[in-house]
C-alpha atoms as one frame of an Amber mdcrd trajectory, in Angstrom:
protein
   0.000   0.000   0.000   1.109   3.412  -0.858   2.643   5.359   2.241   0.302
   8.575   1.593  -3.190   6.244   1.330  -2.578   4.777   4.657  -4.296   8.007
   6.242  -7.621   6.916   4.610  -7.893   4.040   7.105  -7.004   6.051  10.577
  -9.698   7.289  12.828  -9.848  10.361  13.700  -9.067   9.565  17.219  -5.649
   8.488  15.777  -4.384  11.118  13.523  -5.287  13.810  16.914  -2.285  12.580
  18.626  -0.157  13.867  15.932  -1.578  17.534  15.971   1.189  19.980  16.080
   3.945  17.771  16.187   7.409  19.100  15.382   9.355  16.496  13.903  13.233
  16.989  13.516  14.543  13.709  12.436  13.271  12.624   9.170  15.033  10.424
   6.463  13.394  10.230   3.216  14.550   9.727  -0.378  16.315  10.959  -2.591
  19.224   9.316  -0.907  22.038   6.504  -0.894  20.565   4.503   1.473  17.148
   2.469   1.165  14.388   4.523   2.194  10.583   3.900   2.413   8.919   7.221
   1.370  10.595  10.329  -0.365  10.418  13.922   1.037   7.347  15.111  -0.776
   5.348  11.927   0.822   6.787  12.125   3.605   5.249  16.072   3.617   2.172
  15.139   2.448   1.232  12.674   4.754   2.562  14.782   8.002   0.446  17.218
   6.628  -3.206  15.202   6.725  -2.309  14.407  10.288  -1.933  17.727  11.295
   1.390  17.608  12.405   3.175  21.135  11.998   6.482  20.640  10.756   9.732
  18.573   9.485  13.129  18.517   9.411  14.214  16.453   6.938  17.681  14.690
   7.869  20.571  12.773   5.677  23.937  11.490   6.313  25.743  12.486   3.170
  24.314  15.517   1.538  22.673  19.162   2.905  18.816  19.433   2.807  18.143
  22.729   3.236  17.938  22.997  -0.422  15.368  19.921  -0.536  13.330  21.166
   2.589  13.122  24.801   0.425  11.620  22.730  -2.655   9.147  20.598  -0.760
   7.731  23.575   1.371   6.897  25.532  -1.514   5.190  21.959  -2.884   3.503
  21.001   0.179   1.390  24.078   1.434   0.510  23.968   5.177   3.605  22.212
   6.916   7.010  24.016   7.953  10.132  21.831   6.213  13.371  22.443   7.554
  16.778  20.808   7.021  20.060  20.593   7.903  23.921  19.643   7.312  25.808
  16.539   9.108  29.851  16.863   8.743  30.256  13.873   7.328  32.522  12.765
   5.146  31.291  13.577   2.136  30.146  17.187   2.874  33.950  17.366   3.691
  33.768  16.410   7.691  34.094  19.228   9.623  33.645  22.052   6.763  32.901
  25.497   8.113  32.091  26.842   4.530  29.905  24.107   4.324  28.354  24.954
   7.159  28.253  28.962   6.262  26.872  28.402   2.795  23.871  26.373   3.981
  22.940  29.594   6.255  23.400  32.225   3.592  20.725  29.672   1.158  17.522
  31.481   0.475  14.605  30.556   2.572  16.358  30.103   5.572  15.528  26.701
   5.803  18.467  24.751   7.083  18.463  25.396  10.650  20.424  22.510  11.875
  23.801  21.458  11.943  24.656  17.645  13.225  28.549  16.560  13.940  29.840
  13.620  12.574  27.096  10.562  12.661  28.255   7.382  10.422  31.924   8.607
  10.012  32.233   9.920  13.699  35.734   8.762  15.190  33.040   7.059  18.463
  30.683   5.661  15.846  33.395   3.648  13.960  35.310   2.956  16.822  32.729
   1.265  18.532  31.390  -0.720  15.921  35.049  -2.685  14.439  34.627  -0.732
  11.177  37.649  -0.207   8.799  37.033   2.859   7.416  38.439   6.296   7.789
  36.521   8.745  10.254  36.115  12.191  10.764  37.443  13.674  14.533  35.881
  16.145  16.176  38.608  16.063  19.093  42.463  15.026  20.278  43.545  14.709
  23.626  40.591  15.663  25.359  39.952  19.095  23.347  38.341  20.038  20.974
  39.618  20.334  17.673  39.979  23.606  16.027  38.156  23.511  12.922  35.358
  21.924  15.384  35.382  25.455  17.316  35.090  27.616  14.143  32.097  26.033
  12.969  30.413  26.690  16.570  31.763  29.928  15.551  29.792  30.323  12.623
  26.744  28.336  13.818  26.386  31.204  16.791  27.006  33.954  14.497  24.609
  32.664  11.817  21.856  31.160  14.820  22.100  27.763  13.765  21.109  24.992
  16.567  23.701  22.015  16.953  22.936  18.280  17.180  26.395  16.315  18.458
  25.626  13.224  16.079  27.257  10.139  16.807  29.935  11.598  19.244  31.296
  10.167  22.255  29.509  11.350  26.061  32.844  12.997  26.830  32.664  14.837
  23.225  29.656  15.538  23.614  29.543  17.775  26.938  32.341  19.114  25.726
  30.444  20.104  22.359  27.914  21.315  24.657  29.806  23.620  26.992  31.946
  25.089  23.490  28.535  25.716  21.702  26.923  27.791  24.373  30.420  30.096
  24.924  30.114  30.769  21.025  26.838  32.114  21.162  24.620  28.621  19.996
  21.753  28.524  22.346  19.837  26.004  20.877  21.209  22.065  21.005  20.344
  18.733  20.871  22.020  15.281  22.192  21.507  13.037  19.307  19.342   9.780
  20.547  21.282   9.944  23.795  20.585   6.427  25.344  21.008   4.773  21.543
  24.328   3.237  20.344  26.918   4.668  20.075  26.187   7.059  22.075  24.843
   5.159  24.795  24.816   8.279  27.728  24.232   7.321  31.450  21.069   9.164
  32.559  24.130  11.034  34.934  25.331  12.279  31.647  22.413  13.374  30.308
  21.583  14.991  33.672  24.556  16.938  33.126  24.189  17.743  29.238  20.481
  19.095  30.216  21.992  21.390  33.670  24.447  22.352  30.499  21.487  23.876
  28.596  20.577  20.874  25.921  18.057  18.619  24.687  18.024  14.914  25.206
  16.714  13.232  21.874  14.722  10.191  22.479  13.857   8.425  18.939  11.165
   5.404  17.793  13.623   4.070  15.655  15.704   2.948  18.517  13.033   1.304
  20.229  12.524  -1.104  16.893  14.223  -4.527  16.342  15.944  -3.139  13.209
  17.898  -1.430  16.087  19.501  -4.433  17.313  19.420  -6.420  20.662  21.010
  -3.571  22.634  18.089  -1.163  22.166  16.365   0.687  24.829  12.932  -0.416
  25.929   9.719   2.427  26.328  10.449   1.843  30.252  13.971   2.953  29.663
  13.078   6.154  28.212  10.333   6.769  30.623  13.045   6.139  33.331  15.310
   8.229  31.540  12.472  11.314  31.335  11.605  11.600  34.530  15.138  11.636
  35.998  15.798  14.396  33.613  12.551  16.337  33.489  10.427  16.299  30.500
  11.167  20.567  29.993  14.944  18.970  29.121  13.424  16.261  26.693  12.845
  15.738  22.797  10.882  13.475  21.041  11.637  12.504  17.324  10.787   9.779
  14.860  14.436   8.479  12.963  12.569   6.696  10.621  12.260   6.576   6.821
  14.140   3.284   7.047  12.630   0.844   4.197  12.430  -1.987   6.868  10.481
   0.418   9.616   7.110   2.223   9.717   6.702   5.634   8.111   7.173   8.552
  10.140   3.231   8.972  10.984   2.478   5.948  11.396   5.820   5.066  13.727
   4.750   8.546  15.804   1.017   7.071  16.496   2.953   3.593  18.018   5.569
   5.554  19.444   3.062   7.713  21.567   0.929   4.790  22.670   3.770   3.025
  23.975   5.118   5.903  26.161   1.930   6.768  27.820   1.636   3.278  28.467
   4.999   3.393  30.096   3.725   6.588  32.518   4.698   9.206  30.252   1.677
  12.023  30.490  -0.253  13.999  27.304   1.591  17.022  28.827   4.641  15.986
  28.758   4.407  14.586  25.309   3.312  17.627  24.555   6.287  19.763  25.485
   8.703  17.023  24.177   6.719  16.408  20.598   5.649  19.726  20.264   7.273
  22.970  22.245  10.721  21.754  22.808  11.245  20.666  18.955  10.115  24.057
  17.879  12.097  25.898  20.556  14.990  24.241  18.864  14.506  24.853  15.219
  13.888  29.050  16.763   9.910  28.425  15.550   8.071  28.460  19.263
């Protein structure tokens, strides 16, 4: 069945939960990697369920560009997209990084560090493959700091990607003295990232987001996923104001995004999680991040 007919057989009941949600992990095609809906879909169908915006994510090319195109296609949903420093944007590339700002529309709002090539992501997993560093003997490296530079001068938010708990509270603490207010732990309690709920404690008294994502919940994530108890754990040790919800799907093997958002809600308020604090995790603290509260 085609992704955007699968609204014809919700209830009404159903597609409610989704009102207003701000979505800011979102893989879609065109891409590299198999994918089960493109961009324009993947609008359309956030769009009958009322949810209020995108940000459409990929591991190896910008999408502020795309996110431009489909908002001017799909009338009556906010797209937004970003840059990771991977390797084939040219890792840690400040031009990269201060082109995407200066693109018209102002739609890529989000920079991620390194994700598939970070040095902790390939490190972790036994791959042979060269890897992009974000830091050397406990610093910082200092092509990292000029693109927190840029991202403060320019108001861009910052996800860490795939980095390492130490990189990433030190990401954290480097962003905020360069002027970025606005950041995100990338699916904190998800390989390879894998944060104690200490850490995140600290990264949210530091002034950022914890990501929580229904892809990692999924058995395409592996036997070392987090359960919806986990991440309720996880929420209310942390406080729901320092939380983010998010989707990470537009996998071909996994649900689409509005359909994976109606599971993942039902599954945390089974776990104890409350409408208002889905609410400020789904909704207000993914727009307070792309600067659209």
């Amino acid at each position: 069945m085609k992704p955007i007919l699968m609204a014809m057989f919700w209830t009404g009941a159903a597609w409610a939960q989704l009102q207003g949600i701000v979505d800011i992990h979102v893989h879609s095609d065109p891409d590299s990697m198999p994918r089960s809906i493109d961009a324009l879909e993947a609008a359309r169908l956030a769009r009958a369920a009322g949810m209020r915006a995108l940000l459409l994510k990929n591991h190896f090319a910008p999408t502020g560009s795309l996110a431009y195109v489909v908002s001017r296609a799909v009338e009556g949903i906010e797209v937004y997209g970003g840059i990771v420093l991977n390797r084939p944007v040219g890792g840690i590339n400040p031009a990269a990084v201060e082109q995407m700002a200066r693109f018209k529309g102002g739609h890529g709002r989000l920079v991620w560090m390194p994700t598939f090539d970070a040095e902790n992501q390939v490190r972790s997993s036994g791959e042979k493959q060269p890897f992009v560093p974000i830091s050397r003997g406990g610093a910082l490296l200092p092509e990292v700091l000029e693109v927190l530079r840029i991202m403060g001068k320019e108001k861009l938010a910052l996800a860490t990607g795939h980095s390492s708990p130490t990189e990433v509270l030190m990401l954290i603490r480097a962003a905020r003295e360069r002027g970025v207010s606005r950041i995100v732990v990338t699916h904190a309690l998800h390989p390879p990232v894998s944060m104690t709920v200490d850490q995140q404690s600290e990264a949210a008294r530091r002034g950022a987001f914890l990501e929580y994502v229904y892809n990692a919940l999924l058995p395409s994530a592996g036997d070392k996923r987090p359960s919806f108890q986990d991440y309720a754990r996880a929420i209310r040790a942390i406080g729901a104001e320092h939380c983010l919800l998010s989707s990470d799907l537009g996998q071909a093997v996994n649900p689409v995004h509005t359909e994976g958002w109606k599971s993942y809600l039902e599954g945390l308020l089974k776990a104890g999680i409350t409408e208002a604090e889905i609410d400020r995790m789904a909704r207000r603290n993914p727009a307070r991040l792309l600067g659209i509260e």
